[in-house]
CHARMM-style PDB file with segment names, atoms N, HN, CA, C and O in Angstrom:
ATOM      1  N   UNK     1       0.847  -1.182   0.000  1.00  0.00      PROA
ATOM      2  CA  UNK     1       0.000   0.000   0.000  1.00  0.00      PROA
ATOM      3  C   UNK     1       0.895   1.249   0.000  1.00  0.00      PROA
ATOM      4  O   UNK     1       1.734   1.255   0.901  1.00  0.00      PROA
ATOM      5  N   UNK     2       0.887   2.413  -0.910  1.00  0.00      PROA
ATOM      6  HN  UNK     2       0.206   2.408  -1.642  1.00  0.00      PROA
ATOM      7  CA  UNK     2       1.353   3.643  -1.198  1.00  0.00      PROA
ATOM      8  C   UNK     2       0.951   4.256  -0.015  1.00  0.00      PROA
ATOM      9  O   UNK     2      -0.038   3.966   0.657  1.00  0.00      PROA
ATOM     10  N   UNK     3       2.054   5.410   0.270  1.00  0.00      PROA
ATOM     11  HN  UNK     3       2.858   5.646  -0.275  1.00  0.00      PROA
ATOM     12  CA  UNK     3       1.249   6.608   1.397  1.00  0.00      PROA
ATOM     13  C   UNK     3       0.463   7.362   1.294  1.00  0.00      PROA
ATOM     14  O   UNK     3      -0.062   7.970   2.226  1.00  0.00      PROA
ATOM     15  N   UNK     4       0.254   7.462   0.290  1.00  0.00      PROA
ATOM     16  HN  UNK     4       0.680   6.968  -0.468  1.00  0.00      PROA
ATOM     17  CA  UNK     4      -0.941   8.294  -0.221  1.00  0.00      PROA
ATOM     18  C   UNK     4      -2.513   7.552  -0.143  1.00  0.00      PROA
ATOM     19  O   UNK     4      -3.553   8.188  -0.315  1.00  0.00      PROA
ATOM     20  N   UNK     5      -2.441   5.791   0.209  1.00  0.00      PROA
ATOM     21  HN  UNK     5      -1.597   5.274   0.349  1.00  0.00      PROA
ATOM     22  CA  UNK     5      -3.660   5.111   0.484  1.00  0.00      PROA
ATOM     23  C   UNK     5      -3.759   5.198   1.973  1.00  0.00      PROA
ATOM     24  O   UNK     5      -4.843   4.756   2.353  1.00  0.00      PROA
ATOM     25  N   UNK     6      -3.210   5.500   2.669  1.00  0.00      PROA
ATOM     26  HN  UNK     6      -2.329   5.859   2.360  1.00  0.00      PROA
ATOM     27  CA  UNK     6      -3.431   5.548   3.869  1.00  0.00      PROA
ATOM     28  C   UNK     6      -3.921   6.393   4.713  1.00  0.00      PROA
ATOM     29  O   UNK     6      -4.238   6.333   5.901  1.00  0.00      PROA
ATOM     30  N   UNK     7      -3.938   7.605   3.496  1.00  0.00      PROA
ATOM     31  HN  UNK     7      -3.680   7.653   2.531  1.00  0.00      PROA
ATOM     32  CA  UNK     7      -4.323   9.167   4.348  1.00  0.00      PROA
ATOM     33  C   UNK     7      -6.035   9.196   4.107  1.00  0.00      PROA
ATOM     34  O   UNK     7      -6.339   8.016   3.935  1.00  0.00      PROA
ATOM     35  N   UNK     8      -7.014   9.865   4.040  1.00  0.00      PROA
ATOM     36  HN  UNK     8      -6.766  10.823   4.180  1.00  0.00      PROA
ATOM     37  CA  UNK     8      -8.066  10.076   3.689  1.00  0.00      PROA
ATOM     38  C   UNK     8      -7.845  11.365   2.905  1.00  0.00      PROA
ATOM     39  O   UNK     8      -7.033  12.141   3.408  1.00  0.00      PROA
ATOM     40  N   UNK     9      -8.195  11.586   2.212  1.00  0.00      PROA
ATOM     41  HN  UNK     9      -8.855  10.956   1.803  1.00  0.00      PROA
ATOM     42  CA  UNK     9      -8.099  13.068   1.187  1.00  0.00      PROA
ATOM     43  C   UNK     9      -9.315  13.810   2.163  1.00  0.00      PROA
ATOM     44  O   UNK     9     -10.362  13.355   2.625  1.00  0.00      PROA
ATOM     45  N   UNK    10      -8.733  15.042   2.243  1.00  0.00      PROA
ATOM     46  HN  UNK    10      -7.883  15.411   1.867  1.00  0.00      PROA
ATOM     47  CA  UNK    10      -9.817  16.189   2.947  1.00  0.00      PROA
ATOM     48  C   UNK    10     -11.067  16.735   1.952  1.00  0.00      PROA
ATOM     49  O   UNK    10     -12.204  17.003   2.341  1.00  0.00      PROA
ATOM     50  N   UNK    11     -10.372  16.869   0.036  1.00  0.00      PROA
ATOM     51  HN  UNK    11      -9.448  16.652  -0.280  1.00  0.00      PROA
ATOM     52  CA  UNK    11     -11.108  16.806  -0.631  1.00  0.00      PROA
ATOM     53  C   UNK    11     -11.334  15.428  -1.850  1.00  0.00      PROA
ATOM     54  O   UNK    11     -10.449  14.646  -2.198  1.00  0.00      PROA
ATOM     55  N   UNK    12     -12.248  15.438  -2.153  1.00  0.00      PROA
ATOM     56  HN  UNK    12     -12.966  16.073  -1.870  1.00  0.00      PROA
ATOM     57  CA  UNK    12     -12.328  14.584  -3.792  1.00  0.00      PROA
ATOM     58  C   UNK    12     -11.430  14.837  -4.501  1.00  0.00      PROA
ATOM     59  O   UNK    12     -11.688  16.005  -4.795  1.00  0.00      PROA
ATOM     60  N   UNK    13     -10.208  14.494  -5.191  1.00  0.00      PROA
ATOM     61  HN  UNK    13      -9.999  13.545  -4.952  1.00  0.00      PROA
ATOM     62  CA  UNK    13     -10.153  14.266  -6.485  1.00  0.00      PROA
ATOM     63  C   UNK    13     -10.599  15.127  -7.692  1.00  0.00      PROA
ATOM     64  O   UNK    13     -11.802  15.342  -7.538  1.00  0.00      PROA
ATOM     65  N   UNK    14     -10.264  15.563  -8.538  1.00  0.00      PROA
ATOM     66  HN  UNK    14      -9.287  15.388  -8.663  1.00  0.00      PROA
ATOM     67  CA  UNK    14     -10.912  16.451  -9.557  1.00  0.00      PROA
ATOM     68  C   UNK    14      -9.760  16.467 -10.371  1.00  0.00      PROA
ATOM     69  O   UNK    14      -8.560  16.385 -10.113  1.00  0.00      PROA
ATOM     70  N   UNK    15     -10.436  16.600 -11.465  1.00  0.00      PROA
ATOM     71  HN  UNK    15     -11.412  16.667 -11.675  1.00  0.00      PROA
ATOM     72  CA  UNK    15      -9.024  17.169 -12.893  1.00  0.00      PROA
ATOM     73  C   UNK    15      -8.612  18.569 -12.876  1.00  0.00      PROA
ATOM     74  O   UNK    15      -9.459  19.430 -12.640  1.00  0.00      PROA
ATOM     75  N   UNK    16      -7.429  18.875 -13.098  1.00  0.00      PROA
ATOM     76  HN  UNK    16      -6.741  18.175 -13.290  1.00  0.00      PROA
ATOM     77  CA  UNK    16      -7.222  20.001 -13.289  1.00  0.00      PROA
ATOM     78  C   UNK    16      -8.088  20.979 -14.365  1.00  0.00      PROA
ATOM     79  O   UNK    16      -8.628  20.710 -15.438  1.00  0.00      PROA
ATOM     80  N   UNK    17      -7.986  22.118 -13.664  1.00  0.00      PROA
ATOM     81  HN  UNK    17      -7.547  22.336 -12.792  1.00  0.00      PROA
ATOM     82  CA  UNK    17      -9.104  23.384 -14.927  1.00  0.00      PROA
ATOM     83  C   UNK    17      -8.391  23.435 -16.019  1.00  0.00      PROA
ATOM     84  O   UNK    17      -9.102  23.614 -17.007  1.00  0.00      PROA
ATOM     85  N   UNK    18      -7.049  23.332 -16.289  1.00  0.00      PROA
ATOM     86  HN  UNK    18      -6.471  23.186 -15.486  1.00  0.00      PROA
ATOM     87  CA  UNK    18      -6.594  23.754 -17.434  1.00  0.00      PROA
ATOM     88  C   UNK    18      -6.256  22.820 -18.135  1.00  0.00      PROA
ATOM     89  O   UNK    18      -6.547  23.173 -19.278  1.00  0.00      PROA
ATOM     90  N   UNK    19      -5.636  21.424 -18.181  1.00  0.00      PROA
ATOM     91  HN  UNK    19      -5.400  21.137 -17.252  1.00  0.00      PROA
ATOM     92  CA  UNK    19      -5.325  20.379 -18.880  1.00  0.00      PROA
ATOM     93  C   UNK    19      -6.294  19.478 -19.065  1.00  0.00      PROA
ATOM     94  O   UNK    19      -6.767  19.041 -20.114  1.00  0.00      PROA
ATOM     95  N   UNK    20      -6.605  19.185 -17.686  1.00  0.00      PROA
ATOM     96  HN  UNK    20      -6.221  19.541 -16.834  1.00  0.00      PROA
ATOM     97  CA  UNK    20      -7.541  17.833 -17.661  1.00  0.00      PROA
ATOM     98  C   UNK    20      -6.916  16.601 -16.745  1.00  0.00      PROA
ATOM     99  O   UNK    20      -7.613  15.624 -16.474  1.00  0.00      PROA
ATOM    100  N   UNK    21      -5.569  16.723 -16.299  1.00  0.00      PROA
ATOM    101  HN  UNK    21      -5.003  17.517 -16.519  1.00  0.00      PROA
ATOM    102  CA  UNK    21      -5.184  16.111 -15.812  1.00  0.00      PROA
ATOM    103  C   UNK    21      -5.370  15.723 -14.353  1.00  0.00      PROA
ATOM    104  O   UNK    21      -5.961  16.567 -13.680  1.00  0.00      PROA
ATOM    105  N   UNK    22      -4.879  14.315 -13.562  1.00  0.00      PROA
ATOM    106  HN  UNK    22      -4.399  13.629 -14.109  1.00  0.00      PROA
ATOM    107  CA  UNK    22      -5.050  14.278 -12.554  1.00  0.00      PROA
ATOM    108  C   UNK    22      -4.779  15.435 -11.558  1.00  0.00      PROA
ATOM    109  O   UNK    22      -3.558  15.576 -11.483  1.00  0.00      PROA
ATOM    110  N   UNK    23      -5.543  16.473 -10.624  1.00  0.00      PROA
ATOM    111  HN  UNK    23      -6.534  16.358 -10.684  1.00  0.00      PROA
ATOM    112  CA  UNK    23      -4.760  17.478  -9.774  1.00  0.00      PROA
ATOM    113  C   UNK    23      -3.586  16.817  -8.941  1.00  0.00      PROA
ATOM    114  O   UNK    23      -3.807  15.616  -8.785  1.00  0.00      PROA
ATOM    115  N   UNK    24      -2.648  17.153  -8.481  1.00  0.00      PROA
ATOM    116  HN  UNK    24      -2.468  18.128  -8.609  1.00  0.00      PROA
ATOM    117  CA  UNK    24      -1.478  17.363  -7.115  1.00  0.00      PROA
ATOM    118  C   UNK    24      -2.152  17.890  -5.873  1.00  0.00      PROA
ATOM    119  O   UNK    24      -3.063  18.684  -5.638  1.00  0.00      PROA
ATOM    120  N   UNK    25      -1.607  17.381  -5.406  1.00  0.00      PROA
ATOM    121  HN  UNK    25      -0.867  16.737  -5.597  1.00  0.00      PROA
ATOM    122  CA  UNK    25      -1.850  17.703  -3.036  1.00  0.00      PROA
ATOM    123  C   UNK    25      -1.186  19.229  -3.614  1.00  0.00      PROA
ATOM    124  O   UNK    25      -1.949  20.195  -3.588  1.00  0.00      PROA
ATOM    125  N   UNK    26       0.130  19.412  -4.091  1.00  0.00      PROA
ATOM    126  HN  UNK    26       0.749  18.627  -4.112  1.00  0.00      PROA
ATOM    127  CA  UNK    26       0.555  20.551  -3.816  1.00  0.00      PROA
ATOM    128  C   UNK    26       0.380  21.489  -4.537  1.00  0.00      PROA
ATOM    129  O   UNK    26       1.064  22.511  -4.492  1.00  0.00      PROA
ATOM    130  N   UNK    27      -0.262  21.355  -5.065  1.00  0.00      PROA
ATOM    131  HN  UNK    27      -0.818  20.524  -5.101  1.00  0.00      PROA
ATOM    132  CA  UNK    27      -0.709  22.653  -6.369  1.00  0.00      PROA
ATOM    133  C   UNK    27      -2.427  22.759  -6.472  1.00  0.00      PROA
ATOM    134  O   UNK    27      -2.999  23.620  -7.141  1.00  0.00      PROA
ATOM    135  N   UNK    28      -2.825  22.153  -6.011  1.00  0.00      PROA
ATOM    136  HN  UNK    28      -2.360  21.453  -5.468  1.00  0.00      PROA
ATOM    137  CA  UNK    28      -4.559  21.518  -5.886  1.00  0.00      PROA
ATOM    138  C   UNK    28      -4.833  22.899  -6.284  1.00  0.00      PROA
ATOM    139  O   UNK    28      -4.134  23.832  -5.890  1.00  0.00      PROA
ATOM    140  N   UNK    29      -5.947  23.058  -7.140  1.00  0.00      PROA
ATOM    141  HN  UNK    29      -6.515  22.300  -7.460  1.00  0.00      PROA
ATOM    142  CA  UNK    29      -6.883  21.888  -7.798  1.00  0.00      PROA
ATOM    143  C   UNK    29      -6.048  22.121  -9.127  1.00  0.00      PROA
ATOM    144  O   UNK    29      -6.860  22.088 -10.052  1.00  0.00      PROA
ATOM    145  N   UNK    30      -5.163  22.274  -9.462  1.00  0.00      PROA
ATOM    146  HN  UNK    30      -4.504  22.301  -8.711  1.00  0.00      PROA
ATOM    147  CA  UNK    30      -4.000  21.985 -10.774  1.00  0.00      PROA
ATOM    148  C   UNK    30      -2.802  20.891 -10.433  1.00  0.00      PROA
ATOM    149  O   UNK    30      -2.103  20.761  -9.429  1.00  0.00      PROA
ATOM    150  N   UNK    31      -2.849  20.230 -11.557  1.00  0.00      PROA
ATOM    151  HN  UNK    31      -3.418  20.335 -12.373  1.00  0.00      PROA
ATOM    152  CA  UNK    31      -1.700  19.405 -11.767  1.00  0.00      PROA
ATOM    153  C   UNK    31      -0.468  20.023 -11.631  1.00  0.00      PROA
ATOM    154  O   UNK    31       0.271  19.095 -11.304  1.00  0.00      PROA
ATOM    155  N   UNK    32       0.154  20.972 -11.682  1.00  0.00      PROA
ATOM    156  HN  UNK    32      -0.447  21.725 -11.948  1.00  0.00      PROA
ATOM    157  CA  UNK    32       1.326  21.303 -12.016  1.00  0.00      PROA
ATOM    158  C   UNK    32       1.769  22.797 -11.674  1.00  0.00      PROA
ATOM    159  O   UNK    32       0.967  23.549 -12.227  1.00  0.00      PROA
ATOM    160  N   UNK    33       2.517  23.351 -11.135  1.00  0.00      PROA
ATOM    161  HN  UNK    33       3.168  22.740 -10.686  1.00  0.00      PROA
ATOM    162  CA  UNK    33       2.606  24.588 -10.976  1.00  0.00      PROA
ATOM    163  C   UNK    33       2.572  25.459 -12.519  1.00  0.00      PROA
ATOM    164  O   UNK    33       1.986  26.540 -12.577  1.00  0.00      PROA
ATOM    165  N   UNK    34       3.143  24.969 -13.530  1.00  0.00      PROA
ATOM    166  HN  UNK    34       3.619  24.091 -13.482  1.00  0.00      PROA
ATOM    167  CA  UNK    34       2.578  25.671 -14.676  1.00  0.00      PROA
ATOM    168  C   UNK    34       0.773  25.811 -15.173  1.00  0.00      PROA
ATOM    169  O   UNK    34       0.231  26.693 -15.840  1.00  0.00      PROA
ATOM    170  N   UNK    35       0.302  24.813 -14.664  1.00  0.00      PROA
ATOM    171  HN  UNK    35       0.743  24.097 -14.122  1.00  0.00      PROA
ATOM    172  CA  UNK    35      -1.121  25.634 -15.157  1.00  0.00      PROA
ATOM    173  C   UNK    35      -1.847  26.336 -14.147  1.00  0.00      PROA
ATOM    174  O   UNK    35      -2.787  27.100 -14.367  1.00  0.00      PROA
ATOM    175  N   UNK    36      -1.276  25.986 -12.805  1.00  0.00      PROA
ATOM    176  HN  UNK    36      -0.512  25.366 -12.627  1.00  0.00      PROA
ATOM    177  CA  UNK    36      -1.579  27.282 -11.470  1.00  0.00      PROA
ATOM    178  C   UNK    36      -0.773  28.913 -12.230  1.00  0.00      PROA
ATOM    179  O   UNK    36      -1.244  29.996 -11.885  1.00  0.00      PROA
ATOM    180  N   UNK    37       0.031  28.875 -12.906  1.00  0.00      PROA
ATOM    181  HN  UNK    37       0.414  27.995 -13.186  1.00  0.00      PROA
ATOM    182  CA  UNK    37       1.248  30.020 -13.497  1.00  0.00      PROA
ATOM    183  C   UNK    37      -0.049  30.273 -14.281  1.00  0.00      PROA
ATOM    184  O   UNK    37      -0.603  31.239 -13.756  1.00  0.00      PROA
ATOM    185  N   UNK    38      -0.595  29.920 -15.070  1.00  0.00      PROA
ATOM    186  HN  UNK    38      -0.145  29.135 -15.497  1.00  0.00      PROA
ATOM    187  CA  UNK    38      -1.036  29.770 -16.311  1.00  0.00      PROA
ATOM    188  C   UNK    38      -2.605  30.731 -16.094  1.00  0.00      PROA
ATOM    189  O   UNK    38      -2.943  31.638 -16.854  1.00  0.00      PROA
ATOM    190  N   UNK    39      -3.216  30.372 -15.165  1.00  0.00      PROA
ATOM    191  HN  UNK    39      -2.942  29.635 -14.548  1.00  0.00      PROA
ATOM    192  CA  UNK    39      -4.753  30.556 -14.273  1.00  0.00      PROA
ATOM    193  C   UNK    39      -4.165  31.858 -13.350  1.00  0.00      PROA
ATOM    194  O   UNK    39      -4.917  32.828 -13.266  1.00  0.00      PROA
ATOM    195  N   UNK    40      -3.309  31.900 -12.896  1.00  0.00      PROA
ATOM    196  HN  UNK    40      -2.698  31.112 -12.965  1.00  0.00      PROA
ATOM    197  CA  UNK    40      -2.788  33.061 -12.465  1.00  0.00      PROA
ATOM    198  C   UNK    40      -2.556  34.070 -13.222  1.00  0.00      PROA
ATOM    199  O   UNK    40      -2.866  35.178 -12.784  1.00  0.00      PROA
ATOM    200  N   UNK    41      -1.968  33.965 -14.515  1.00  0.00      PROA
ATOM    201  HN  UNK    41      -1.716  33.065 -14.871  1.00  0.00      PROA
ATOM    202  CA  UNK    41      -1.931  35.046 -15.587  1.00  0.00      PROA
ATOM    203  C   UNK    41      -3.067  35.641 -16.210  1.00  0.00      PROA
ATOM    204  O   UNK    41      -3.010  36.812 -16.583  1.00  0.00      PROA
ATOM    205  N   UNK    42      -3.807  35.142 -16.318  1.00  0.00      PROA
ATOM    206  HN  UNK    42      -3.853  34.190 -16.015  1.00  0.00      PROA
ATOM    207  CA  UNK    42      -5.197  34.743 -16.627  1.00  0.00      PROA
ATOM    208  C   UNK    42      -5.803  36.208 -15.954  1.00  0.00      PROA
ATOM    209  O   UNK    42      -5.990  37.356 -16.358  1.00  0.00      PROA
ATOM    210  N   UNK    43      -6.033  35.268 -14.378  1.00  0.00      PROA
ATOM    211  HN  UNK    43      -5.881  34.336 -14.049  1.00  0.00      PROA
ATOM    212  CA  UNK    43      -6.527  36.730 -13.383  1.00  0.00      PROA
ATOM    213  C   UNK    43      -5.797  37.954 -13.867  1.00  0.00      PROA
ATOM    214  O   UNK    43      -6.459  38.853 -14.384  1.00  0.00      PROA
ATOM    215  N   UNK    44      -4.310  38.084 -13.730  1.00  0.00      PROA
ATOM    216  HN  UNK    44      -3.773  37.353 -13.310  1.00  0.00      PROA
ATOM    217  CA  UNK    44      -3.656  39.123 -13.662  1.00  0.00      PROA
ATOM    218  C   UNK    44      -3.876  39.988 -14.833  1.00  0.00      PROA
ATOM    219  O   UNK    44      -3.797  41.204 -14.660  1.00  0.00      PROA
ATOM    220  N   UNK    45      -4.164  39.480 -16.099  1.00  0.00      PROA
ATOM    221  HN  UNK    45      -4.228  38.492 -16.239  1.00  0.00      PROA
ATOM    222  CA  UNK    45      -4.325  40.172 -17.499  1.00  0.00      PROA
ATOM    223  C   UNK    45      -5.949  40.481 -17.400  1.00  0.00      PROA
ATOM    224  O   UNK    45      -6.265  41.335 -18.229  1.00  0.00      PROA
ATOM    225  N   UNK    46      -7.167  39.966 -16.526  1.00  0.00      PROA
ATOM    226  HN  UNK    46      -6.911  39.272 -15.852  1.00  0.00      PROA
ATOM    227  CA  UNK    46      -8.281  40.979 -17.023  1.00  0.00      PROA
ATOM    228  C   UNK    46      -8.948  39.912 -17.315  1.00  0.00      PROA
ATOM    229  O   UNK    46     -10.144  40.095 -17.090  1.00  0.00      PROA
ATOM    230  N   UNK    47      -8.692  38.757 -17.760  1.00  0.00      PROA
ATOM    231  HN  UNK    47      -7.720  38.609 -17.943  1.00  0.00      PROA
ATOM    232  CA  UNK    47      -9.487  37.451 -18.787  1.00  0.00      PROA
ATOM    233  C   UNK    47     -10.558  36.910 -18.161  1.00  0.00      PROA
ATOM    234  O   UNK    47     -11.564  36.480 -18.725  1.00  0.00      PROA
ATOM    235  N   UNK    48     -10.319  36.933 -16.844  1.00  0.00      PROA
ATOM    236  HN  UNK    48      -9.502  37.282 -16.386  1.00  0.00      PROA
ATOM    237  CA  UNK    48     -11.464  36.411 -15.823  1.00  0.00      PROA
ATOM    238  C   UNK    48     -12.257  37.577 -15.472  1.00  0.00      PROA
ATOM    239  O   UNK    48     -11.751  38.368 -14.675  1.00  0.00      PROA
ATOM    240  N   UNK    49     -13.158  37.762 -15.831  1.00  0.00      PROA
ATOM    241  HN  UNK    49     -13.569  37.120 -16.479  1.00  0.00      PROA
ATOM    242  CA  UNK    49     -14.389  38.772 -14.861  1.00  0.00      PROA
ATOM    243  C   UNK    49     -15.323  38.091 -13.891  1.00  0.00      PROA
ATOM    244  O   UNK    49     -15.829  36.988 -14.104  1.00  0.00      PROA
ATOM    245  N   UNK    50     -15.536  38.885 -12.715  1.00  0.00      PROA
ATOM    246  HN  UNK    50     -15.126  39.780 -12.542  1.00  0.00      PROA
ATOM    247  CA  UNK    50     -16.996  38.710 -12.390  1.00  0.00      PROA
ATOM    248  C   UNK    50     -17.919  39.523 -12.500  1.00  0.00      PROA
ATOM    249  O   UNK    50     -17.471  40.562 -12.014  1.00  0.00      PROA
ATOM    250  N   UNK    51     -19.152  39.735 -12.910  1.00  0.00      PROA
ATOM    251  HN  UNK    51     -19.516  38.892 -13.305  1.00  0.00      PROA
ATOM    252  CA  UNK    51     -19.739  40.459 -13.480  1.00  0.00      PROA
ATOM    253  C   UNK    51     -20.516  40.952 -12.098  1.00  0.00      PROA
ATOM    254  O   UNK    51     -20.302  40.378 -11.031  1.00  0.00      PROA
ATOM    255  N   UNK    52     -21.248  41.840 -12.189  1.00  0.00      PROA
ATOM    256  HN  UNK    52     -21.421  42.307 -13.056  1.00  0.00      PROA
ATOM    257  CA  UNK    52     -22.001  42.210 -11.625  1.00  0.00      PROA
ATOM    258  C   UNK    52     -23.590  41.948 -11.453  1.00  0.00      PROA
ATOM    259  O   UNK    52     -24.005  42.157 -12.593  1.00  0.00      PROA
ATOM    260  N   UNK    53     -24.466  41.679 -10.825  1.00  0.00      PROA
ATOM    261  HN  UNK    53     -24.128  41.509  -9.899  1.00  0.00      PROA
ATOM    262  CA  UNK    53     -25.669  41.679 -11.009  1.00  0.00      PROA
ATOM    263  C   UNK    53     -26.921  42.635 -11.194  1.00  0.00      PROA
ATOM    264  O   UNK    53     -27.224  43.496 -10.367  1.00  0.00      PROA
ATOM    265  N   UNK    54     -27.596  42.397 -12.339  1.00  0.00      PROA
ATOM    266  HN  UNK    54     -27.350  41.698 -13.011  1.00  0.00      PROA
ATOM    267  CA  UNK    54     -28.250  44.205 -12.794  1.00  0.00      PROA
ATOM    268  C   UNK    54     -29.439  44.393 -12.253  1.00  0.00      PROA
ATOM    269  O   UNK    54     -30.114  45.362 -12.604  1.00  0.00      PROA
ATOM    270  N   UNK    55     -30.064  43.158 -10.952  1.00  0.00      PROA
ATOM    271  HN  UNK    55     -29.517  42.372 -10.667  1.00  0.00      PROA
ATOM    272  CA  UNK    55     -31.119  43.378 -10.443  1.00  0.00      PROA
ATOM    273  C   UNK    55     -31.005  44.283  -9.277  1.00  0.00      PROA
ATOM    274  O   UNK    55     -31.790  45.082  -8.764  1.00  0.00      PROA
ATOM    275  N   UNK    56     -29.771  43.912  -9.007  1.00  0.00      PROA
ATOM    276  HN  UNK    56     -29.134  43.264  -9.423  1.00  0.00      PROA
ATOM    277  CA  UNK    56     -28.983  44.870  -7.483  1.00  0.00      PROA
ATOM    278  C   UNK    56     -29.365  46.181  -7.305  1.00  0.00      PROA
ATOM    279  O   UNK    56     -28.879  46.971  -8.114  1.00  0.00      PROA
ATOM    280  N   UNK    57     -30.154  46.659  -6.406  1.00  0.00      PROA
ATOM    281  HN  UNK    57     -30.549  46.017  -5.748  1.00  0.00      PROA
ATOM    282  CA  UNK    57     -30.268  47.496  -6.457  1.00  0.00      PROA
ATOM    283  C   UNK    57     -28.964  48.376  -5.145  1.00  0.00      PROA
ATOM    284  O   UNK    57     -28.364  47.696  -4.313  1.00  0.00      PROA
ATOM    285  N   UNK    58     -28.783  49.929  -5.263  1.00  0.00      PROA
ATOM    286  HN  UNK    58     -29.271  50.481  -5.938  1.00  0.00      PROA
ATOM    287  CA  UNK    58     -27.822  50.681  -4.740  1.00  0.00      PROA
ATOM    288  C   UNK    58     -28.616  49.909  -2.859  1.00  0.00      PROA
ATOM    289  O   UNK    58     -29.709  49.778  -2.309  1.00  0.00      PROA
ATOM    290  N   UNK    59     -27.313  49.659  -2.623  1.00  0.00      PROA
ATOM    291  HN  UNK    59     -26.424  49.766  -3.070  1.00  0.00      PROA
ATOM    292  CA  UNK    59     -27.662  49.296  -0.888  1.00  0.00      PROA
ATOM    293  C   UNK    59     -27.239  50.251   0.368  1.00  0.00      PROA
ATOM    294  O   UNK    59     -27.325  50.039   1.578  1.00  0.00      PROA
ATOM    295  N   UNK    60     -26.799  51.265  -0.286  1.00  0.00      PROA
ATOM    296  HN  UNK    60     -26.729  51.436  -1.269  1.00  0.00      PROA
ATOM    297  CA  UNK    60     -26.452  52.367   0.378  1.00  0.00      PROA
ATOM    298  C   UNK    60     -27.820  53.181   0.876  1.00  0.00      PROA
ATOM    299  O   UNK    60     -27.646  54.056   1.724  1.00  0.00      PROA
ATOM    300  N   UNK    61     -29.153  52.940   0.397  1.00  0.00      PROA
ATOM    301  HN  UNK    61     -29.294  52.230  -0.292  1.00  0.00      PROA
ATOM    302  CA  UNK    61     -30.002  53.330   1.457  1.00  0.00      PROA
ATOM    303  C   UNK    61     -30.568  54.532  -0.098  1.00  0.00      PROA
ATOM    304  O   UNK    61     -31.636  55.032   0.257  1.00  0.00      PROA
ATOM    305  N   UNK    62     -30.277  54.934  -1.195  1.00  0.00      PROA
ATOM    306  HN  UNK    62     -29.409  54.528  -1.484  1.00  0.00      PROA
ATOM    307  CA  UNK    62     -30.210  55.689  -2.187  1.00  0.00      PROA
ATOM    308  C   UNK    62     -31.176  54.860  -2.976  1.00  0.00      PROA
ATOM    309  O   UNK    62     -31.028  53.638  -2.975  1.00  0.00      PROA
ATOM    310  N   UNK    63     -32.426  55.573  -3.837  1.00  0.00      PROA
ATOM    311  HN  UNK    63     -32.545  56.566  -3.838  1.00  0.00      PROA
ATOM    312  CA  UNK    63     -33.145  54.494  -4.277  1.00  0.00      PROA
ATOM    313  C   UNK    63     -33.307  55.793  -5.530  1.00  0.00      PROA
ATOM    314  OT1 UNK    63     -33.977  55.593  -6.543  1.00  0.00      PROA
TER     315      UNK     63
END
């Protein structure tokens, strides 16, 4: 038995977002520190938004 069968994982298992590959303990939820590099650049250049919601109304008490 490997050491890695002996532990219980805290999470599931999942493929990495960017390849597809099995994830790493140490890079979770990416396989590899290059596609954590990769998802990081990503954020840093603008590519990822979160949008806003247009039902929202102002919560500052302003109607």
């Amino acid at each position: 038995m490997s050491p890695d069968e002996k532990v219980t994982p805290l999470r599931p298992k999942r493929p990495c977002p960017e390849c597809g590959k099995s994830s790493a303990r140490e890079t979770y939820p990416f396989c590899s520190k290059r596609c954590k590099d990769i998802d990081l650049n990503r954020w840093l250049k603008g590519a990822y938004v979160i949008s806003a919601r247009d039902d929202e109304e102002d919560t500052d008490g302003e109607k």
